[in-house]
N, C-alpha and C positions, 0 to 999 in steps of 0.2 A: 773821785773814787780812789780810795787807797787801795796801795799793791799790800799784798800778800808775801809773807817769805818764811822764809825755814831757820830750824835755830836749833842746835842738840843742846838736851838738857842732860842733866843727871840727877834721877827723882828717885829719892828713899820709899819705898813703903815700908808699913811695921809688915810684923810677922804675926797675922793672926786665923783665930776659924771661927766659922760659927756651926753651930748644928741648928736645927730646927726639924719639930717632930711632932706632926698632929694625925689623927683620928677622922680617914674618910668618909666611916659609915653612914651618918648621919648624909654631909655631902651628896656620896652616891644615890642614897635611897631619897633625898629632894630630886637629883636628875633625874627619877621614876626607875633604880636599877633595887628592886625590891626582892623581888624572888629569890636570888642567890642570897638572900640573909637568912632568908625562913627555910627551917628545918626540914617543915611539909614541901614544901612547892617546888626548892631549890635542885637542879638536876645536874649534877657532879660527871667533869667532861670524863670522855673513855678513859684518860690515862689514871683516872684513880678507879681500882678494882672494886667492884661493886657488892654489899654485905650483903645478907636477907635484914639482915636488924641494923643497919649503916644506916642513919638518914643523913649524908654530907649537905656540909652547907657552910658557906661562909660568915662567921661572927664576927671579924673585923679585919678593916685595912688599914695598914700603918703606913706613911710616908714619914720618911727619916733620911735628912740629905744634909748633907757635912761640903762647908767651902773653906780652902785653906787655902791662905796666901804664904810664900814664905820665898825666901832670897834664894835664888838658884846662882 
């Protein structure tokens, strides 16, 4: 069996980001989360005030997530 041991290094990384930004609608409503898309059915929680001619409803969700590496 070989021993194990320890060793400091000193490792460059670049300095970069990525974004990445898709479109869950489609997503949700395969996991059966339907109603909050549609105009009729969808029922918009207390903290949005509620119209006589308001049908809320949710039209789309966006995820958008940004990772950056950089030299501290």
């Amino acid at each position: 069996m070989q021993s194990t041991y320890r060793q400091l290094l000193n490792i460059t990384l670049p300095t970069f980001a990525i974004k990445y930004k898709t479109l869950l609608k489609e997503t949700l409503q395969a996991l059966g989360i339907t109603e909050a898309f549609d105009s009729n059915k969808a029922q918009p929680p207390a903290i949005i005030p509620p119209k006589p001619t308001d049908n809320s409803y949710i039209s789309d969700v966006i995820q958008e997530v940004v990772i950056k590496v950089s030299e501290l």
